[in-house]
N, C-alpha and C positions, 0 to 999 in steps of 0.2 A: 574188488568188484569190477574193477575195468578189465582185468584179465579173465573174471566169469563173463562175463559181455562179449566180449571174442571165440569163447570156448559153448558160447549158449546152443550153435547150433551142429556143437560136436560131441558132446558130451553133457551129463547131468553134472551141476557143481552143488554140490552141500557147502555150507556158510559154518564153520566150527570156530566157537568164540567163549569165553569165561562166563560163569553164572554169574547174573549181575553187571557186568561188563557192559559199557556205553555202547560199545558194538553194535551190539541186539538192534537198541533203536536207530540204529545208521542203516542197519542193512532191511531193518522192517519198513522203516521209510522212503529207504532210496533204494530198493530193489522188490525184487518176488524171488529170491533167495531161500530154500529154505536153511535154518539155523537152527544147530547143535549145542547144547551149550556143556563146557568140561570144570570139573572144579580144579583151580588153579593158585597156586600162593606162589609168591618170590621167597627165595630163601634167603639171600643175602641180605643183611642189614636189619635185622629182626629180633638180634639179639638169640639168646639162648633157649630161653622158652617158646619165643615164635619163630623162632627157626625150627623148634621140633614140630611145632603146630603147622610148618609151613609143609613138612615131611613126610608127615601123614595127609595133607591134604594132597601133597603129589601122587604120594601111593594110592592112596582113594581114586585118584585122577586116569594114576595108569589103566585102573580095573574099569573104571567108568569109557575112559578111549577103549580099549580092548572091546570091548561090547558095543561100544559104538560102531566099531571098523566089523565086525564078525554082523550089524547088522546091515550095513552101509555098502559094503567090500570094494572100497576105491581098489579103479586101478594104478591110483598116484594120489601123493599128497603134496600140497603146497603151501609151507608156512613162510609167514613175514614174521618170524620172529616173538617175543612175548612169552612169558611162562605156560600162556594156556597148549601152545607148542611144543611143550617139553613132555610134558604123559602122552600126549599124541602120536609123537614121534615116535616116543621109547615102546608103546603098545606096537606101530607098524614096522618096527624095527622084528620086534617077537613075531612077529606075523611076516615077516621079508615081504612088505610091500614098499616099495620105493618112493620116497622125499627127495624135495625139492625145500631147500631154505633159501628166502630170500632177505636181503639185510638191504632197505632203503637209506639207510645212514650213511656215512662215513666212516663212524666210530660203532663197531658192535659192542653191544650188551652182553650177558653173561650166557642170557640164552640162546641167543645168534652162536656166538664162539662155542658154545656146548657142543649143538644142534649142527654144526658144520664140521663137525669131526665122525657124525654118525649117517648125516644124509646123502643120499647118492648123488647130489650135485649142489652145490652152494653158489647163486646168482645175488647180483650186487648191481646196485645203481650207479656207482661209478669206480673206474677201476686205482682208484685210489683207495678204494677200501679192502681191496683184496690182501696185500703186506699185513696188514692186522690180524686178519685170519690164518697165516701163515701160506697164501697161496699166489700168483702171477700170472700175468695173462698167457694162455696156452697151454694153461692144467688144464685135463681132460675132466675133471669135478669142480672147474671155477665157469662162470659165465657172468660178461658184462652185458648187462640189458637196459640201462638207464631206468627212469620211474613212469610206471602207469598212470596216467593220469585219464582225465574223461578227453575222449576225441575231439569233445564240441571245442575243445583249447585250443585246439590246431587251426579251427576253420571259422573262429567267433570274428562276427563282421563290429568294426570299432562304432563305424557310422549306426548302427542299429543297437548296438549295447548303451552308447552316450544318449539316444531316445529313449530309450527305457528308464536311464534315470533322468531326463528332461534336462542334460546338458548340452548347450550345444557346441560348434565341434570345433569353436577358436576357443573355450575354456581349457584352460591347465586343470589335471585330474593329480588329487593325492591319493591314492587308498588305504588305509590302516588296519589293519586285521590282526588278528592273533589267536586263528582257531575259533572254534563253535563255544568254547567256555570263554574265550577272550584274552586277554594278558592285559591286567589290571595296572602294570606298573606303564606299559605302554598307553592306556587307558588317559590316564592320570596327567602323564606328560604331553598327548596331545592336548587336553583340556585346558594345559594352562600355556600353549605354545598357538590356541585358535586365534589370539586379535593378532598374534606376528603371520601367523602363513595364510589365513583365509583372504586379506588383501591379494595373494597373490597365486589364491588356484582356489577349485573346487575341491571339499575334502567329502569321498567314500567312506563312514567310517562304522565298518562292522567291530560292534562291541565285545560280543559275547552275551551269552545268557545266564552270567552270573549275577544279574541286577546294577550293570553299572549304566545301563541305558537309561534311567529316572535321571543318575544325577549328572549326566554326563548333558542331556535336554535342557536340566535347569541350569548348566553352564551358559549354554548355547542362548538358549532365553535374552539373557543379558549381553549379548551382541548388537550391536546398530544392527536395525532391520536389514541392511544391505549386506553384510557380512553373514549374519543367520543366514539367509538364504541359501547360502553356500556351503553349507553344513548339513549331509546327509547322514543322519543317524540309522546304524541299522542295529538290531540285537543279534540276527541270524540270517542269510540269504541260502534259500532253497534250493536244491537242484529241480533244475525242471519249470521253474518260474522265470518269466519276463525279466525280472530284476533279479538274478541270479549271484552266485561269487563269480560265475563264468564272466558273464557280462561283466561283471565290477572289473574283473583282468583286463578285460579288454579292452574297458572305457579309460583306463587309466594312463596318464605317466610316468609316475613313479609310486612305490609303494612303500610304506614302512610294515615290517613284518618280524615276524621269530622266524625263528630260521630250522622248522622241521624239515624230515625226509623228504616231504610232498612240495618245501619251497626249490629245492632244486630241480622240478619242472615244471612244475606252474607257471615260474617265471621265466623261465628259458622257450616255455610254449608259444607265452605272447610276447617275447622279446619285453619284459618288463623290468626297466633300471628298478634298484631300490635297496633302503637304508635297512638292512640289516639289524635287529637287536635282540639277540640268542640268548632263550632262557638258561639263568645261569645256572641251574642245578644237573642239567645232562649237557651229553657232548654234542648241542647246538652249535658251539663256536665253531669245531672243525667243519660244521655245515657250510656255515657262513666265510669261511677261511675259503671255502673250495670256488664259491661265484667271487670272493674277493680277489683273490690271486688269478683269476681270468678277465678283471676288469670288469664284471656283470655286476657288483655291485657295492658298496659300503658299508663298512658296519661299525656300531656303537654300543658299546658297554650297557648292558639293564643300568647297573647301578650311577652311570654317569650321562644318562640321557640328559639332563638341566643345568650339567654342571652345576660350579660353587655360586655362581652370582646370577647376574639375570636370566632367568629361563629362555631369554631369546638369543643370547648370548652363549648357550649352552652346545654340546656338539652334535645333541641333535636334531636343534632345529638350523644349526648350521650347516650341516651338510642335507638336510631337507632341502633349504633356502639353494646351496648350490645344484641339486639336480633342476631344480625349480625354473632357476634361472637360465642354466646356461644349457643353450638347445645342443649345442653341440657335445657337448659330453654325454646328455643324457640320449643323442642319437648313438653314440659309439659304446654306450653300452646295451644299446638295445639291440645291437647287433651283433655285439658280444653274448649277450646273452641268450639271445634266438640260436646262437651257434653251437649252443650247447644242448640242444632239444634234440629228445628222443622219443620221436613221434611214434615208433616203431617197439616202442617198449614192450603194452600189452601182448602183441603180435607174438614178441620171440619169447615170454616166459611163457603162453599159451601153449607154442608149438613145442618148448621144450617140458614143459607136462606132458603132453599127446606123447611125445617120443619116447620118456620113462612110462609111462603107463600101458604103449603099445610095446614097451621091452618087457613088461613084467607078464603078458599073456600070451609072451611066445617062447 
């Protein structure tokens, strides 16, 4: 959507996403976008019989793209990736309209690596993921563009985001996030790590809206009224509201996070240190590997956030406790971190659509 934002007053962008798919209500809410929707299945891991159910829903999918593009008639396509990509692709493939894939990860998926061997140019967030795909910088079908994010990242004022949630601006700021659905194990460990770290910052802490906000309040509850206070409970922050995730970036110090495509610049936008802790079923680690090996930030195991004995004792409210504390590290990573921002993202996937799309009507 940040690269339809850019492209708004050059081109018309259609919004094409899976039936069903969370998608829908991201872009119904946070844009005027219109949206497509394709039927899509993963095939791998499905086993025998859903794998063929997965086959036919592809084939389905192809004829479904194909009619979509014959009524659409992009002059370019531009996927991030995801199954709903792959009948897309393969429809404008039959049709020789020109693709663009982009892989915000590190580590591609099966339809990223697919989809890059059929599209006319394959862009990457950073160019440590290009060897994966089989390609280096200065293939004339690879391009590094870092990640899209919203502009307001670049230019969000700190003093006006810490009013918004009514902190003011000699507090130490946690943030805790894990996405719109939330990361329950991250959840959990902060809950029981609030009487060690709320003494010694104010904690942002967006839950998620899988209902762990009830019991995450009746945690909080049972804090000395001095310590509660310092305890901001969110379920979900809106784009476009006062109290925003943007603002939450901004007002912060350090952050504890999962470590998706969108944490490699989010946090490099507003120079934000932070504790790392990469869902462990996809290739989040190597997310988190890439701001660690730059010094932008730390990261700790899902499964050994509390460690064996006292939760406060654990390694991760121990390396919480040292960004916490020590100003100086957490200065030199926020300048690590800001060094790796790629304000200019939207801009160059934008212009490099415009340029396959103006290749393909001449």
């Amino acid at each position: 959507m940040a690269v339809a934002h850019v492209l708004a007053e050059q081109a018309q962008v259609v919004y094409v996403g899976s039936v069903g798919g969370m998608e829908e209500r991201i872009v119904v809410r946070e844009s005027q976008l219109p949206f497509r929707a394709l039927p899509a299945a993963a095939v791998r891991g499905r086993g025998p019989l859903g794998a063929v159910r997965a086959l036919f829903t592809l084939a389905r999918g192809v004829i479904v793209a194909g009619q979509l593009l014959d009524q659409e008639r992009p002059a370019a396509i531009l996927g991030t990736g995801g199954y709903v990509c792959v009948p897309l692709f393969v429809a404008a493939k039959l049709r020789r309209i020109p693709t663009m894939i982009y892989l915000p990860d590190v580590v591609p998926g099966l339809a990223v690596r697919l989809l890059s061997r059929i599209a006319d140019l394959t862009a990457v967030n950073v160019s440590d993921a290009l060897p994966r795909l089989g390609l280096h910088e200065g293939d004339r079908r690879a391009l590094v563009t870092g990640y899209p994010v919203r502009s307001e990242l670049f230019t969000a004022n700190r003093e006006m985001a810490r009013a918004a949630f009514g902190i003011r601006s000699d507090q130490t700021v946690l943030l805790v996030y894990g996405g719109s659905r939330g990361a329950r194990s991250i959840n959990r460990a902060i809950a029981a790590l609030l009487p060690t770290l709320l003494p010694l910052c104010t904690i942002i802490h967006v839950c998620g809206r899988e209902g762990d906000q009830e019991w995450l309040a009746e945690t909080a509850a049972r804090l000395e009224p001095a310590l509660r206070e310092r305890y901001l409970l969110f379920p979900y922050l809106e784009s476009g509201q006062t109290r925003s995730m943007t603002a939450a970036l901004a007002a912060a110090d350090v952050a504890v996070c999962r470590s998706g495509a969108s944490t490699l610049a989010e946090l490099p936008a507003v120079g934000l240190p932070a504790v790392l802790v990469p869902y462990p079923y996809v290739h989040q680690d190597e997310n988190a590997d890439y701001l660690v090996q730059r010094g932008a930030a730390l990261k700790v195991a899902d499964d050994a956030m509390l460690g064996d004995g006292a939760p406060e004792a654990g390694p991760l409210a121990q390396a919480v406790r040292q960004l916490l504390i020590d100003h100086e590290m957490r200065r030199q990573m926020a300048v690590r971190s800001r060094a790796l921002a790629r304000p200019e993202a939207a801009q160059t996937l934008a212009a490099a659509l415009m340029e396959l799309a103006t290749r393909s009507s001449t």
